[in-house]
C-alpha positions in Angstrom: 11.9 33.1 -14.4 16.0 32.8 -14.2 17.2 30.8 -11.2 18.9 34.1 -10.3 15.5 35.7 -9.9 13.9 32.4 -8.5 16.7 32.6 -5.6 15.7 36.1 -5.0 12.4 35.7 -5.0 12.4 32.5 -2.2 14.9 34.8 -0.3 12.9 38.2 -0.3 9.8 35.6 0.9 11.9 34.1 3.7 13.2 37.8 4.6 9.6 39.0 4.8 8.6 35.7 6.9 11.3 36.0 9.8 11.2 39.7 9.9 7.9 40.7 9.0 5.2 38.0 9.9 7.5 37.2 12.7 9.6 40.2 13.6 9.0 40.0 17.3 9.9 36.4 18.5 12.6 36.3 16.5 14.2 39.3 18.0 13.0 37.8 21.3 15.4 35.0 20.2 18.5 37.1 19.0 18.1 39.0 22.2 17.8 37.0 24.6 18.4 33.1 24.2 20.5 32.4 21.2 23.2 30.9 23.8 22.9 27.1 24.4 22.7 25.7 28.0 24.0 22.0 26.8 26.5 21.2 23.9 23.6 18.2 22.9 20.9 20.6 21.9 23.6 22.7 20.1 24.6 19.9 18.1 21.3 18.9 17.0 20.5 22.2 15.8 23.7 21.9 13.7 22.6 18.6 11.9 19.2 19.9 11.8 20.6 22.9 9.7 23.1 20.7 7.8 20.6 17.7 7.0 17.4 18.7 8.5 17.3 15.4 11.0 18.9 14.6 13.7 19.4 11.5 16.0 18.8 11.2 19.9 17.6 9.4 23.1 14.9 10.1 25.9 18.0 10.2 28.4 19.2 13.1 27.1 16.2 15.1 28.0 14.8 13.1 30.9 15.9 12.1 34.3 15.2 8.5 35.2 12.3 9.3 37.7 10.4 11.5 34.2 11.3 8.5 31.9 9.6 6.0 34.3 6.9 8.6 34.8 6.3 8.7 30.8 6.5 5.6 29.6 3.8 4.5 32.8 1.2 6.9 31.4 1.9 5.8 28.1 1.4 1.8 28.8 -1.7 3.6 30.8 -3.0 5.2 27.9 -2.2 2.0 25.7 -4.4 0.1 27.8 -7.3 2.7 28.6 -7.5 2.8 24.2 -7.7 -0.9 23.6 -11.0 -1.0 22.3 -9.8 1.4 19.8 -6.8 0.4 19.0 -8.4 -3.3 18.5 -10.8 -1.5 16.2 -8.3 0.2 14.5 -6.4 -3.1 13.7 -9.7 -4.5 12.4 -10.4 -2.5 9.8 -7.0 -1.3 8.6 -6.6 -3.8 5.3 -10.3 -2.7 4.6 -11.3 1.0 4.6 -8.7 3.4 2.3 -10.1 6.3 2.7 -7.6 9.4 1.4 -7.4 11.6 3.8 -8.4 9.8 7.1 -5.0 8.0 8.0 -7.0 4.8 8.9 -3.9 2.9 10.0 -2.8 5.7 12.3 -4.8 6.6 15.6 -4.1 9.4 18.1 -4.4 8.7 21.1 -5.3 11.6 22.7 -7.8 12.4 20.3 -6.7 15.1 16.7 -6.8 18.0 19.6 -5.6 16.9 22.8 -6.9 18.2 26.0 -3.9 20.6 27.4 -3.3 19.5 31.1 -0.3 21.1 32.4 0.2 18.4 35.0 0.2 15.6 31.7 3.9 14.0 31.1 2.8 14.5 27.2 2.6 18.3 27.4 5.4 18.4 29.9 7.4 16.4 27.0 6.4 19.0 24.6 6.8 21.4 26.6 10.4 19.9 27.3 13.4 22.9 27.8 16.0 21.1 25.7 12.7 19.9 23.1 12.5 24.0 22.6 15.6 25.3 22.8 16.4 22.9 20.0 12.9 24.7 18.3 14.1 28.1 18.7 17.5 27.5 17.8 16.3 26.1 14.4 14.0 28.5 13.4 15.8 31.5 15.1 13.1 32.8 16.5 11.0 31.7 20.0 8.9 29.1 18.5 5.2 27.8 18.7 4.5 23.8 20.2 1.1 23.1 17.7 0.4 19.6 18.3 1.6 16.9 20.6 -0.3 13.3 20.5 0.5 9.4 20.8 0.3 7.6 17.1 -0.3 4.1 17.0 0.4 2.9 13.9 -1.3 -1.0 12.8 0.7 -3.3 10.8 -0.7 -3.1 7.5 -0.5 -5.2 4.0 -2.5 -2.6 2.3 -1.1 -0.5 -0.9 0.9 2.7 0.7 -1.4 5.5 0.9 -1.2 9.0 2.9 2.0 9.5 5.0 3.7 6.2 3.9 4.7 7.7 1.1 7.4 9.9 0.3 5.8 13.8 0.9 7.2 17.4 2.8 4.6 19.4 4.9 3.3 22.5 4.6 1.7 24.2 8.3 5.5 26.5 7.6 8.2 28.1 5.5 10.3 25.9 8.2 9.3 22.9 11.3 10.5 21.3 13.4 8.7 18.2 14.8 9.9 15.4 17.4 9.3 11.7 17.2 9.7 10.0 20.2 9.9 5.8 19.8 7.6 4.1 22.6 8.4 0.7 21.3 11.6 -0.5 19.3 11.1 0.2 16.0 12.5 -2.1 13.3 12.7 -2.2 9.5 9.6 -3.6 9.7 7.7 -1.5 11.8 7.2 1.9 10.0 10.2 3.9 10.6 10.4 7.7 10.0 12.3 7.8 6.6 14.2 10.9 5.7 16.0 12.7 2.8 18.5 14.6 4.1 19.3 18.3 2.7 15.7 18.4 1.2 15.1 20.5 3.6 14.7 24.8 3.0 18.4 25.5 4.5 19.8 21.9 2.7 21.6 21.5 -0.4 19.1 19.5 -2.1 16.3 22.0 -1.5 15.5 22.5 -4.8 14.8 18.7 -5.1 11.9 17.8 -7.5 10.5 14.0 -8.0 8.0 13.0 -9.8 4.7 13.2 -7.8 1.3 12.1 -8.3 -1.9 14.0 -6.8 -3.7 12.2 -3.4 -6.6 14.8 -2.9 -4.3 18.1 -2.6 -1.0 16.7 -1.7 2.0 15.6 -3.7 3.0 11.7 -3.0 5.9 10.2 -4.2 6.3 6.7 -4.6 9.8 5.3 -3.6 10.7 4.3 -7.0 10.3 7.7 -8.1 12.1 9.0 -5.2 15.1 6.9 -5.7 14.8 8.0 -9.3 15.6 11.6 -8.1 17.5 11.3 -4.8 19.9 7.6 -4.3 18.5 5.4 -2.0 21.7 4.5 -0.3 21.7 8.4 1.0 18.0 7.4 2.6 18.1 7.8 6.5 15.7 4.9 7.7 15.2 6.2 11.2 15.2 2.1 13.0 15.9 2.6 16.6 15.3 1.2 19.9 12.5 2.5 22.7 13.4 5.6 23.1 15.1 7.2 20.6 14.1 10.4 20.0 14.1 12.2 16.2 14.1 15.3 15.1 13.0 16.8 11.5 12.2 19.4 9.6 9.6 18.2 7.8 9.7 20.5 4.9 12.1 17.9 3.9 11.0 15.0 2.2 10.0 12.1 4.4 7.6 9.4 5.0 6.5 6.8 7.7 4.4 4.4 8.7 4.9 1.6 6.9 4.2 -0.9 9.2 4.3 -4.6 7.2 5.5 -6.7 10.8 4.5 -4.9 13.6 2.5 -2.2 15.1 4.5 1.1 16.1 4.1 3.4 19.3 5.7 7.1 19.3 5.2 10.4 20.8 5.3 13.5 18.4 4.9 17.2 18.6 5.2 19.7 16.1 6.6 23.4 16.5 5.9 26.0 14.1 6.7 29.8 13.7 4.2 31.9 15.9 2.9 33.6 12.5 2.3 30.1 10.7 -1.1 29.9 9.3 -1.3 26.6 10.5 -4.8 25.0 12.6 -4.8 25.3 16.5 -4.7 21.6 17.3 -4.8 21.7 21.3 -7.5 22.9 23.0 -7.4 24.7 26.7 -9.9 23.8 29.2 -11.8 27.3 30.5 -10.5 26.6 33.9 -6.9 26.6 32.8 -4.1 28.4 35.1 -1.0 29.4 33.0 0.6 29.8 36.4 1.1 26.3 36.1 3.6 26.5 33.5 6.7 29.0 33.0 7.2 31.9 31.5 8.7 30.2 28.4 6.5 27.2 28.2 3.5 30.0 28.1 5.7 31.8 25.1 5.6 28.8 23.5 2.0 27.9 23.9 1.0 32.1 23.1 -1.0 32.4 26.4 -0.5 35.0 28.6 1.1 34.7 31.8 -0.9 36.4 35.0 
């Protein structure tokens, strides 16, 4: 296949994505909320688009009373999990099992419990967190997962997510990291190539791989091979600094050598994606607890 047809095809796939699988939430979008509220979400959409990551802090989208309130229920949580999390420091040099992440545990279990009243949905849930989501993918998008990662510090050969990979729930994502501890060179920082995303200018990017299970890796000498390190955004940052990704780009993290690493993330998706249901709704849930757009987002219906 020419590149001229290879370009068609990808577009004619994307065409058929946004206005077939997803012809109604994105014209929700067009018609009703492609105006931004606040020049901050505006501009991270815009680096998004350009690089496919963008940089910010918890004070942009918190007031002081919510930051309190979160980072309370997360030193609650971090205490309440000890017993696992000590567990989970124990045995990280010694099982490497592919596909189980053993250095990484959620702490809200692989499909959290939705309470509306949680400061962990609220944060997904966040106005500015998806208004940045729907002006990336252009359309009103779909909050799939939020959790807590703890991360153990680990001499262990790089396996899984520490090496250099792009997912695959979407044609695009958009997921938020949110650093609950400062996190150093040392301490598994999100790593990111920017314009490897599907909208950058590297998208056609193509590193040698090797096969873990059913997912490409890529090691970092092989990434530097195809893409210069120096142009490598090492996500470091203090408490509190929030990123954002499409994580169709490549990326890795997790690489914790010194330290342990604490973060929020959530992941948004189109509403069509294909992609597992990861949080579960108790049968006595209210969705008048929660707005009109925070129930698009979920796709529950509002009484």
């Amino acid at each position: 296949m020419t590149l001229r047809k290879r370009i068609s095809a990808i577009r004619a796939t994307r065409s058929f994505w946004r206005y077939g699988s997803n012809l109604a939430p994105t014209l929700e979008y067009l018609i009703r909320s492609h105006k931004y509220r606040d020049c901050d979400s505006a501009q991270i959409v815009r680096r998004l688009n350009s690089d496919g990551v963008a940089i910010a802090r918890i004070e942009d989208f918190l007031d002081y009373g919510s930051i309190v309130d979160f980072y309370s229920e997360v030193e609650r949580l971090r205490v309440a999990k000890r017993v696992e999390i000590e567990a989970l420091k124990a045995n990280v040099e010694s099982d490497l099992t592919v596909g189980q992440k053993t250095f990484n545990l959620e702490l809200l279990g692989s499909e959290p419990i939705f309470d509306a009243e949680c400061v962990f949905a609220r944060m997904g849930l966040n106005e500015k967190f998806l208004t940045i989501a729907n002006g990336y993918l252009k359309m009103k998008a779909r909050l799939r997962y939020y959790n807590i990662w703890y991360t153990a510090a680990s001499m262990s050969v790089l396996r899984e997510s520490q090496l250099w990979h792009f997912d695959r729930e979407d044609k695009l994502i958009v997921k938020a990291f949110v650093y609950l501890d400062d996190v150093e060179a040392g301490t598994g920082p999100f790593t990111y190539a920017p314009g490897t995303h599907p909208k950058g200018i590297h998208a056609s990017l193509k590193p040698e791989f090797m096969m873990e299970g059913n997912v490409r890796r890529t090691s970092d000498a092989h990434m530097e091979a195809a893409y210069p390190r120096a142009d490598w955004r090492v996500c470091t940052g203090k408490k509190g600094t929030i990123i954002f990704a499409d994580t169709r780009g490549y990326h890795k993290g997790g690489e914790a050598r010194t330290g342990d690493r604490l973060m929020f993330t959530c992941m948004y998706t189109s509403p069509a994606s294909q992609s597992k249901d990861l949080i579960r709704f108790p049968a006595d849930f209210d969705p008048a607890l929660l707005s009109a757009e925070q129930c698009k987002a979920l796709r529950i219906p509002r009484k």
